[in-house]
CHARMM-style PDB file with segment names, atoms N, HN, CA, C and O in Angstrom:
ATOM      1  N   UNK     1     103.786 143.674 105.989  1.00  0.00      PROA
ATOM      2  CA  UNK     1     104.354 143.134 107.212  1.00  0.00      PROA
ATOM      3  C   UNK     1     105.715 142.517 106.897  1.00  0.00      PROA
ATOM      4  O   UNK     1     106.040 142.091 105.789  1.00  0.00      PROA
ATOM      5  N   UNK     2     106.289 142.517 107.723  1.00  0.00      PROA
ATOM      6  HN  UNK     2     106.025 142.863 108.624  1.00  0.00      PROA
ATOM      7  CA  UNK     2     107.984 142.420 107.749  1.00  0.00      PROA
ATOM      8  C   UNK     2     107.913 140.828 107.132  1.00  0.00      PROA
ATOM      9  O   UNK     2     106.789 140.356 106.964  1.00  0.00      PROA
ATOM     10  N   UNK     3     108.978 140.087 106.832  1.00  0.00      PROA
ATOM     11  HN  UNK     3     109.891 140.470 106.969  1.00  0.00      PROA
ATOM     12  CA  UNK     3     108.957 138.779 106.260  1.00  0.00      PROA
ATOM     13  C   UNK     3     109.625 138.176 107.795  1.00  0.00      PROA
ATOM     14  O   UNK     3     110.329 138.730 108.639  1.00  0.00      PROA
ATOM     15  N   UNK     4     109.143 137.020 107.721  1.00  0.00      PROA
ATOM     16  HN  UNK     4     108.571 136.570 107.035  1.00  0.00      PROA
ATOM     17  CA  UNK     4     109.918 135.828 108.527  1.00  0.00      PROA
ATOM     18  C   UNK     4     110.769 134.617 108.235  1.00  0.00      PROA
ATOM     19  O   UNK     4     110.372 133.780 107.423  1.00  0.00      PROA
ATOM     20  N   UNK     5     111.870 134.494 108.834  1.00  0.00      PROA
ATOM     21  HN  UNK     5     112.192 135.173 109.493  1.00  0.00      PROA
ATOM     22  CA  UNK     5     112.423 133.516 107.974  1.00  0.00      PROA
ATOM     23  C   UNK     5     112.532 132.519 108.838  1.00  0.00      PROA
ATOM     24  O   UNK     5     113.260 132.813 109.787  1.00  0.00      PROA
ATOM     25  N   UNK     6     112.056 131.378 108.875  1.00  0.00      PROA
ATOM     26  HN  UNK     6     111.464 131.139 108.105  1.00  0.00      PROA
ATOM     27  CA  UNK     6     111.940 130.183 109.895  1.00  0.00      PROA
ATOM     28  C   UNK     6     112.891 129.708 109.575  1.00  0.00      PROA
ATOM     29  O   UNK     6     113.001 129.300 108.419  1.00  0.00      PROA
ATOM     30  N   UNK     7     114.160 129.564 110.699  1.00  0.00      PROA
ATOM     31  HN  UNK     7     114.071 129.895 111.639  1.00  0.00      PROA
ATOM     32  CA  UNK     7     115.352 128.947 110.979  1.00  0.00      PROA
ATOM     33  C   UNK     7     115.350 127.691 111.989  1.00  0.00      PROA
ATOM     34  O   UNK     7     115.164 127.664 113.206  1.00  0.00      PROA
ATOM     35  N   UNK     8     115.733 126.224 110.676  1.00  0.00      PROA
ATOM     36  HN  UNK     8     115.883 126.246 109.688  1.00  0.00      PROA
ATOM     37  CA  UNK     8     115.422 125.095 111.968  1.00  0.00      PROA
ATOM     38  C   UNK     8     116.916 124.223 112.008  1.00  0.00      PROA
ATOM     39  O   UNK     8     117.150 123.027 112.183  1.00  0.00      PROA
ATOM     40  N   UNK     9     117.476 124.969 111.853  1.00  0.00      PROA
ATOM     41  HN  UNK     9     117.286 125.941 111.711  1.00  0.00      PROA
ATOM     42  CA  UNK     9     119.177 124.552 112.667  1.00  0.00      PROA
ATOM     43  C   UNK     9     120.149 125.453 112.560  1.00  0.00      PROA
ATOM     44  O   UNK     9     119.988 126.482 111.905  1.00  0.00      PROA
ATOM     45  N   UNK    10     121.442 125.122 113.292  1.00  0.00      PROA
ATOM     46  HN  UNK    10     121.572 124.286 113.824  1.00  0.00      PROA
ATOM     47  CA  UNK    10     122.713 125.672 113.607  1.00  0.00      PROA
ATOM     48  C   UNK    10     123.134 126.516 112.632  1.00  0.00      PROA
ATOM     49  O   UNK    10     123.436 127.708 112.696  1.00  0.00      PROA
ATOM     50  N   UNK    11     123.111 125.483 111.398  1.00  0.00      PROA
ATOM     51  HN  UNK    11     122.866 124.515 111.347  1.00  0.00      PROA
ATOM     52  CA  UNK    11     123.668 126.042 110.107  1.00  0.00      PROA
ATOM     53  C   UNK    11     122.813 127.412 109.648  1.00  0.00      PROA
ATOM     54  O   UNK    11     123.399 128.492 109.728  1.00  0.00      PROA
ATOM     55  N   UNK    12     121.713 127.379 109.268  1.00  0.00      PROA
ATOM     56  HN  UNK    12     121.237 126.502 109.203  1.00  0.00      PROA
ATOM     57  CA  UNK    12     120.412 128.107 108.911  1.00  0.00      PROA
ATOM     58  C   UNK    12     120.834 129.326 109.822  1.00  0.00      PROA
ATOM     59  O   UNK    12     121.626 130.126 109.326  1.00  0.00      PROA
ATOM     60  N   UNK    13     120.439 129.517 110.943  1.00  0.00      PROA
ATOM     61  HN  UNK    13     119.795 128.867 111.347  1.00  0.00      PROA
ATOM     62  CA  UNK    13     121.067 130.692 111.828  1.00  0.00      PROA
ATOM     63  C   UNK    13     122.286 131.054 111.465  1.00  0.00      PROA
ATOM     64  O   UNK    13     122.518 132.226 111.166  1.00  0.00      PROA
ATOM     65  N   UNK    14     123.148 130.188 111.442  1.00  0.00      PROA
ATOM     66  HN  UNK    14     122.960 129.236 111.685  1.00  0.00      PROA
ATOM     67  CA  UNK    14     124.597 131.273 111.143  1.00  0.00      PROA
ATOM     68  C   UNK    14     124.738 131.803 110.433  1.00  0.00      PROA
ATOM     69  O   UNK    14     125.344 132.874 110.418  1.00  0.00      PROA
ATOM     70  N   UNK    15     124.011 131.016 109.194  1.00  0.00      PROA
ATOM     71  HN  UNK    15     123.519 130.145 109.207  1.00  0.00      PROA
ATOM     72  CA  UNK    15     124.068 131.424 107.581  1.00  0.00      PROA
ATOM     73  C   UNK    15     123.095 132.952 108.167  1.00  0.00      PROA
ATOM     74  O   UNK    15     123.875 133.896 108.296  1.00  0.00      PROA
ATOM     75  N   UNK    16     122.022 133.230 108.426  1.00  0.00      PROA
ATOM     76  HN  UNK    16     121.388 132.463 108.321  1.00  0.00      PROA
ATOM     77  CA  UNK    16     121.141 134.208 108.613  1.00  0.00      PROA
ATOM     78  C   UNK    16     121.609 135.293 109.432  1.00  0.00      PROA
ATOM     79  O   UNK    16     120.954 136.334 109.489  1.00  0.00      PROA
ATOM     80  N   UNK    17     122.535 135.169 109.984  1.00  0.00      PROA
ATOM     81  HN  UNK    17     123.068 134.324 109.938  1.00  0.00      PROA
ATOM     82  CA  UNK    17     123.016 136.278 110.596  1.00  0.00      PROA
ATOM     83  C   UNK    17     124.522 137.057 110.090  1.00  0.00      PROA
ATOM     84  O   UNK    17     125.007 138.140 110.420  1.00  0.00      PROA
ATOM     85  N   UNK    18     125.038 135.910 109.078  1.00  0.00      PROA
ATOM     86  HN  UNK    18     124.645 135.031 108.809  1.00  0.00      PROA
ATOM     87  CA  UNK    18     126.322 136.679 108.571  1.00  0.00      PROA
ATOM     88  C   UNK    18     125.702 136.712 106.911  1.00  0.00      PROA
ATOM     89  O   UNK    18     126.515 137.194 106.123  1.00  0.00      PROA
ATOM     90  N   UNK    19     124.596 136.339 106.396  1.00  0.00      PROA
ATOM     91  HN  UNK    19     123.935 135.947 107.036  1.00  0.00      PROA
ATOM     92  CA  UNK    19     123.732 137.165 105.427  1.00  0.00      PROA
ATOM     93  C   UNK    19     123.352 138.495 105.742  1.00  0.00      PROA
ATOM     94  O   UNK    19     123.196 139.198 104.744  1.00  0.00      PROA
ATOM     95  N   UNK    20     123.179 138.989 106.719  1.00  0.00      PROA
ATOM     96  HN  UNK    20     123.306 138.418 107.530  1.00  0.00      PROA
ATOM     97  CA  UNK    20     122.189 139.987 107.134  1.00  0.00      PROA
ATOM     98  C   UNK    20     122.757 140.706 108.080  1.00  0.00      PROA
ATOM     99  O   UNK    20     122.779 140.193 109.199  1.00  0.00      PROA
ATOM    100  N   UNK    21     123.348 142.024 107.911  1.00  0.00      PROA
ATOM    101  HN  UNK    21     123.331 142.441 107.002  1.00  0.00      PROA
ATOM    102  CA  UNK    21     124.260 143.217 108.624  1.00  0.00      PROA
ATOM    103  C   UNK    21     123.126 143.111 109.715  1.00  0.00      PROA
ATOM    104  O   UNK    21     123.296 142.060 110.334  1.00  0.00      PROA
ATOM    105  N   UNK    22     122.035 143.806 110.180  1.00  0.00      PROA
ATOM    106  HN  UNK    22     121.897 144.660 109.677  1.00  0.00      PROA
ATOM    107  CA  UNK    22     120.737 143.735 111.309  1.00  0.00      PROA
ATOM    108  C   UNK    22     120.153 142.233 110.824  1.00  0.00      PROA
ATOM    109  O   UNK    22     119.788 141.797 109.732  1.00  0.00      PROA
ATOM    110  N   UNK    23     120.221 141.813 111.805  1.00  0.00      PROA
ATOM    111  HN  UNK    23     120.518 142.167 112.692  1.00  0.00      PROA
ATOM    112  CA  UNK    23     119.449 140.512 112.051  1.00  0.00      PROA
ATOM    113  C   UNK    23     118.772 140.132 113.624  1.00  0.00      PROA
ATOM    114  O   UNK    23     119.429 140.272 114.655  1.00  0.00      PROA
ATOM    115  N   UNK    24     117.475 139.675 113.602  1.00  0.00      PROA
ATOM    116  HN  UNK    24     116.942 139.561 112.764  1.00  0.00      PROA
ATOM    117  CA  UNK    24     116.787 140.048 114.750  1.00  0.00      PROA
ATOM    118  C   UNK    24     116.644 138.432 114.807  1.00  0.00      PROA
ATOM    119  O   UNK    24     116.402 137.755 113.808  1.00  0.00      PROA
ATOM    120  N   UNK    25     116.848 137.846 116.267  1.00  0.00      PROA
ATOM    121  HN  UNK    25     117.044 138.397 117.078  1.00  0.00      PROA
ATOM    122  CA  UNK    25     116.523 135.980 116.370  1.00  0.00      PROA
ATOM    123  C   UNK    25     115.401 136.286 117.048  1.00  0.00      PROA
ATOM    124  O   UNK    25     115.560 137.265 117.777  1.00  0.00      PROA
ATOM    125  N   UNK    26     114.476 135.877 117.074  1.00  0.00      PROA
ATOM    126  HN  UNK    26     114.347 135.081 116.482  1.00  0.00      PROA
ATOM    127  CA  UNK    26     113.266 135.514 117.589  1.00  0.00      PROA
ATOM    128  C   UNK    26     113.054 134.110 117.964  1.00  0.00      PROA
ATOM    129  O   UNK    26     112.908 133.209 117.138  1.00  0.00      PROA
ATOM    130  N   UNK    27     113.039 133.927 119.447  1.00  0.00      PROA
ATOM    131  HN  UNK    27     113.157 134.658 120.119  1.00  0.00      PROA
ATOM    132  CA  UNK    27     112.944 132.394 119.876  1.00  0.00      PROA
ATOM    133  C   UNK    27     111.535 132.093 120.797  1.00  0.00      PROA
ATOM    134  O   UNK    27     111.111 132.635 121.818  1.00  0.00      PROA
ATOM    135  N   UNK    28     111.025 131.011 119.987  1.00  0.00      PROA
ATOM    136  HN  UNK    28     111.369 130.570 119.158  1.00  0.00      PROA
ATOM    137  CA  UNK    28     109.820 131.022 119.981  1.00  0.00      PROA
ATOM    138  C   UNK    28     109.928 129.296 120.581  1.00  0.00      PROA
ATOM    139  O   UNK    28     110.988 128.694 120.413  1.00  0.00      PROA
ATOM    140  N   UNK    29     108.832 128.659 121.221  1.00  0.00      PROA
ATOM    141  HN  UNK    29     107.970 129.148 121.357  1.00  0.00      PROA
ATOM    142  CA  UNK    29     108.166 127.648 121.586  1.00  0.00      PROA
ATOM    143  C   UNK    29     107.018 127.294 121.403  1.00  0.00      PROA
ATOM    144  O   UNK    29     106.129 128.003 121.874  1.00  0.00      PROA
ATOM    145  N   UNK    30     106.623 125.926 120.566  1.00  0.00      PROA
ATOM    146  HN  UNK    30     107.345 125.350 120.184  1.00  0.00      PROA
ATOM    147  CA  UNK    30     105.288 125.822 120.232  1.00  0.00      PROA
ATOM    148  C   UNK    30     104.268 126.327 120.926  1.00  0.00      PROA
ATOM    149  O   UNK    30     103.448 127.148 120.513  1.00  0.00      PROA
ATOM    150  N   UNK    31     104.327 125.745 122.178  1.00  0.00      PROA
ATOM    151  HN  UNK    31     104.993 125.079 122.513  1.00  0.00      PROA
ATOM    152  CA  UNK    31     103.437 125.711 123.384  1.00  0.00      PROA
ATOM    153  C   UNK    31     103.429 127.145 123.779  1.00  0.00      PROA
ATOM    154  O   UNK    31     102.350 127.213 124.367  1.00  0.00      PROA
ATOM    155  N   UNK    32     104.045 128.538 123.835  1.00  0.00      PROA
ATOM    156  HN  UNK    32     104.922 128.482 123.357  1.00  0.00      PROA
ATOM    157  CA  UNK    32     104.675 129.555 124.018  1.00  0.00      PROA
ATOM    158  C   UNK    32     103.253 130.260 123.921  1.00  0.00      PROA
ATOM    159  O   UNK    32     102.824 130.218 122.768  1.00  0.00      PROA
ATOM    160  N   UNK    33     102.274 130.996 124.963  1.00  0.00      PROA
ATOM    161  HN  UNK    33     102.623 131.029 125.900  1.00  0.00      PROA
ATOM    162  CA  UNK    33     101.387 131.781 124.706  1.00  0.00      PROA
ATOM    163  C   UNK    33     101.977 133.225 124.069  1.00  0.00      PROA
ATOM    164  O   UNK    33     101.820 133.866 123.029  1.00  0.00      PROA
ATOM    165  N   UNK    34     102.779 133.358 125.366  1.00  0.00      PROA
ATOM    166  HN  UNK    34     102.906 132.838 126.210  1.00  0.00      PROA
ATOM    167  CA  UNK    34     102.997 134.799 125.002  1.00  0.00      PROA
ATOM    168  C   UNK    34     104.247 134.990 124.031  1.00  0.00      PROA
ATOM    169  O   UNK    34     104.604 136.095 123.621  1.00  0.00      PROA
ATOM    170  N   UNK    35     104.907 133.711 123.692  1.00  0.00      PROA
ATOM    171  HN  UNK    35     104.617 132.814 124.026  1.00  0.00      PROA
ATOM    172  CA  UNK    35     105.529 134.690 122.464  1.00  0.00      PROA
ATOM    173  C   UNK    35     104.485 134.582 121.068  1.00  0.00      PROA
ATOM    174  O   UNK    35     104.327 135.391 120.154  1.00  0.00      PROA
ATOM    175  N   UNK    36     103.912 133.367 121.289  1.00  0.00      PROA
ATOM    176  HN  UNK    36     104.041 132.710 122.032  1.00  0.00      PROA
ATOM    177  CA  UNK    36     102.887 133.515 119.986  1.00  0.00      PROA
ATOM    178  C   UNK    36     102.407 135.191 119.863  1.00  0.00      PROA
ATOM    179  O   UNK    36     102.689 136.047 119.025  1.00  0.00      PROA
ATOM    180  N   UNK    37     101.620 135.226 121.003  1.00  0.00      PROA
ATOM    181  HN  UNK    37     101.391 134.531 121.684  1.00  0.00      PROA
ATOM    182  CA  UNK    37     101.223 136.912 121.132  1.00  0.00      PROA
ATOM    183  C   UNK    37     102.189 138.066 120.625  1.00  0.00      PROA
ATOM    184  O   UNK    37     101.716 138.789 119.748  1.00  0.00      PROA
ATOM    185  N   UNK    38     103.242 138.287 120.980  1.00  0.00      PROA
ATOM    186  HN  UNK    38     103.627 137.699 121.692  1.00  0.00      PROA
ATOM    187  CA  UNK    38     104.208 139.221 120.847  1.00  0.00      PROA
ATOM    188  C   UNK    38     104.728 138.854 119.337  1.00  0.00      PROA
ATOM    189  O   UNK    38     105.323 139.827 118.875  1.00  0.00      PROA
ATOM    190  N   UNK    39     104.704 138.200 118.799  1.00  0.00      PROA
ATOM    191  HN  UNK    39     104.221 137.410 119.174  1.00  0.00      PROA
ATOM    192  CA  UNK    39     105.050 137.841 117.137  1.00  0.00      PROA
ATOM    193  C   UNK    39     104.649 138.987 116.535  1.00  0.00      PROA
ATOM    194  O   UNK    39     105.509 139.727 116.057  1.00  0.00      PROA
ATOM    195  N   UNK    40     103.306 139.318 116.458  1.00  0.00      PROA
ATOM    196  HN  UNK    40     102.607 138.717 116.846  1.00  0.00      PROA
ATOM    197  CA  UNK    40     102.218 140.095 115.018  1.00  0.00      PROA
ATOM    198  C   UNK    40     103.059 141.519 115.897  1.00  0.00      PROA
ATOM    199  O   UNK    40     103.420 142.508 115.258  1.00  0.00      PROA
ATOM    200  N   UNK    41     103.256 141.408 117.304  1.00  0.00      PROA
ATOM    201  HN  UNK    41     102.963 140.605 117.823  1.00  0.00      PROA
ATOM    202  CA  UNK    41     103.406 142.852 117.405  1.00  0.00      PROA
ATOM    203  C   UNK    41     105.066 142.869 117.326  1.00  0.00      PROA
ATOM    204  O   UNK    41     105.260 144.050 117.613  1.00  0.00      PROA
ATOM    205  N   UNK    42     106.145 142.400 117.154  1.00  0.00      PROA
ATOM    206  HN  UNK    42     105.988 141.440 116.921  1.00  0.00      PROA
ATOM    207  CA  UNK    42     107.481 142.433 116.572  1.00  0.00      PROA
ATOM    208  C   UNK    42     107.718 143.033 114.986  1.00  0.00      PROA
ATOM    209  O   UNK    42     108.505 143.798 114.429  1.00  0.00      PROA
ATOM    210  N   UNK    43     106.421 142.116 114.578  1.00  0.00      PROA
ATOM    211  HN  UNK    43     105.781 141.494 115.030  1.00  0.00      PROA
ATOM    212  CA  UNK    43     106.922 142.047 113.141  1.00  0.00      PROA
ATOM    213  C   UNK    43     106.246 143.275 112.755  1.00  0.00      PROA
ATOM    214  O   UNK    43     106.663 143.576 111.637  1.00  0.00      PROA
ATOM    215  N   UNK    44     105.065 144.445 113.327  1.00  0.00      PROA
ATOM    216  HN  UNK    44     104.726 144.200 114.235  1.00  0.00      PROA
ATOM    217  CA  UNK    44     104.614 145.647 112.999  1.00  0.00      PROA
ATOM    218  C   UNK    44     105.327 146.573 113.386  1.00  0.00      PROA
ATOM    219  O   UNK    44     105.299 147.616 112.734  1.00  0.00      PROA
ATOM    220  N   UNK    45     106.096 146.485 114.446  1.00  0.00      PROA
ATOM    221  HN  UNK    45     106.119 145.637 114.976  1.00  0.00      PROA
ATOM    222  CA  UNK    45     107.615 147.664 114.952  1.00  0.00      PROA
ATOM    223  C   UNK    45     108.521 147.411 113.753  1.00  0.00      PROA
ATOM    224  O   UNK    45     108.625 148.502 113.193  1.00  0.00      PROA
ATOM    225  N   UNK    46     109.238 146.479 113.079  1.00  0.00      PROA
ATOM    226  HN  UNK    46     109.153 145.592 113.534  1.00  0.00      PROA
ATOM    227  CA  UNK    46     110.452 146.143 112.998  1.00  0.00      PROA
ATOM    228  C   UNK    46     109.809 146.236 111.326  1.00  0.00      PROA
ATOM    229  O   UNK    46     110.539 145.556 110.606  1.00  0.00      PROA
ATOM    230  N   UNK    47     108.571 146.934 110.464  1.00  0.00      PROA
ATOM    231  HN  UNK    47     107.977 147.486 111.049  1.00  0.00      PROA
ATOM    232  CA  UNK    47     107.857 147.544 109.645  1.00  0.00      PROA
ATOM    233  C   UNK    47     108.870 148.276 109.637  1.00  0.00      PROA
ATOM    234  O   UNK    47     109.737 148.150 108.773  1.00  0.00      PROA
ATOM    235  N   UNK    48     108.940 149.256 110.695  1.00  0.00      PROA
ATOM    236  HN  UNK    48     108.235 149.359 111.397  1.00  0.00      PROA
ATOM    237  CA  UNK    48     109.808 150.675 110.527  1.00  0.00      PROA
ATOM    238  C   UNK    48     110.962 150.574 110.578  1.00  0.00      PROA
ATOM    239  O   UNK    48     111.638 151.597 110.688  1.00  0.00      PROA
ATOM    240  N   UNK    49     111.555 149.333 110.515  1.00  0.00      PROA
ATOM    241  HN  UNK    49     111.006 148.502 110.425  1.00  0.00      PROA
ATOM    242  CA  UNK    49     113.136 149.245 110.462  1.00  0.00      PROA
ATOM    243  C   UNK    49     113.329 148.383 109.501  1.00  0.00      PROA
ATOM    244  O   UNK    49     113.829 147.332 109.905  1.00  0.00      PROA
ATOM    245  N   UNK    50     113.150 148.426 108.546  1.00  0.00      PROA
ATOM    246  HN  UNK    50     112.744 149.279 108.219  1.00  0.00      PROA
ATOM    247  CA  UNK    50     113.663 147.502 107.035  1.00  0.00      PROA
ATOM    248  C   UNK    50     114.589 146.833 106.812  1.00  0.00      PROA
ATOM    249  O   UNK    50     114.486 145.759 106.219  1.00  0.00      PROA
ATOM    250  N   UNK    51     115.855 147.385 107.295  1.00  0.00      PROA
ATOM    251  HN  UNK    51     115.938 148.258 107.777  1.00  0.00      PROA
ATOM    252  CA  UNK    51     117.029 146.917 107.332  1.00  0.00      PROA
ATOM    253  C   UNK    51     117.327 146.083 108.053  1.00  0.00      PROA
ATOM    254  O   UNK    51     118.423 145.537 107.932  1.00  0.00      PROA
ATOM    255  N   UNK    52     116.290 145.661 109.199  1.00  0.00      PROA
ATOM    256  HN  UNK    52     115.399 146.105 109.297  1.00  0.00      PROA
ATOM    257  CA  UNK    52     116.924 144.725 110.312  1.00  0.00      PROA
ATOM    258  C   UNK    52     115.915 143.164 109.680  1.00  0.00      PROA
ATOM    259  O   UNK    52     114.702 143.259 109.492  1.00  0.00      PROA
ATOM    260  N   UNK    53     116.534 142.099 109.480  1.00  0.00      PROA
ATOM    261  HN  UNK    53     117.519 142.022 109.633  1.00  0.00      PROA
ATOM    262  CA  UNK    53     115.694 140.823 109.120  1.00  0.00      PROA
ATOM    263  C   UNK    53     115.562 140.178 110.596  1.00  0.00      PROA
ATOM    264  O   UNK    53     116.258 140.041 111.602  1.00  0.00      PROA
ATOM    265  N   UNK    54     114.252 139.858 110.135  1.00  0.00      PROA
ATOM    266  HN  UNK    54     113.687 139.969 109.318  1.00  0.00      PROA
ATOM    267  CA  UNK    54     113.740 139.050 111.323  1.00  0.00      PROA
ATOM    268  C   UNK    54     113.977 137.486 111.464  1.00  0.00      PROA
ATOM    269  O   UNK    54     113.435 137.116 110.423  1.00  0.00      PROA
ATOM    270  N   UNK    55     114.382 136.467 112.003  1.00  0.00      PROA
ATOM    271  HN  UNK    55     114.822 136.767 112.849  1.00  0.00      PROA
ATOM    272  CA  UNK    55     114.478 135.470 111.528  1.00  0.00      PROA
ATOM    273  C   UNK    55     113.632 134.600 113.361  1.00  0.00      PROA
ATOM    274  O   UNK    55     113.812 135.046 114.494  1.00  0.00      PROA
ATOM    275  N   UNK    56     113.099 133.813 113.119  1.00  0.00      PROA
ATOM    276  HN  UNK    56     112.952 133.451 112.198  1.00  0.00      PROA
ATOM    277  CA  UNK    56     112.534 132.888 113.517  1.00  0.00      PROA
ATOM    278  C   UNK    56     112.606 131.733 114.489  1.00  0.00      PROA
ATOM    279  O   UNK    56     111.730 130.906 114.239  1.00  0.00      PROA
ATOM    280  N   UNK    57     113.333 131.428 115.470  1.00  0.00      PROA
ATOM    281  HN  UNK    57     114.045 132.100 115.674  1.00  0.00      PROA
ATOM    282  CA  UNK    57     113.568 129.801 115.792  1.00  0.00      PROA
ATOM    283  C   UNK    57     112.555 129.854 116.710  1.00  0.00      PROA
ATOM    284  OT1 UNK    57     112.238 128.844 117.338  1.00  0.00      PROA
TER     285      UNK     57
END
């Protein structure tokens, strides 16, 4: 399964997106049913795309 990189500020994101030619933000909320849900199924698509990093807020 694809890696996640939990980004918890400004800096962290910028740094993560000019690290990483494909970079995917994923914005998430504790309380968040349905993105909790849609997580396991992001990170099994984006399996087939290697090149793109997933990162987290």
């Amino acid at each position: 399964m694809v890696e996640t990189v939990e980004l918890t500020s400004l800096d962290s994101i910028d740094n993560f997106i000019h690290q990483n030619k494909f970079s995917f933000l994923y914005i998430s909320r504790p309380d968040c049913g349905v993105c909790h849900a849609v997580l396991p199924q992001l990170r099994e698509l984006l399996d087939k795309f290697p090149h793109i990093k997933l990162g987290y807020i």
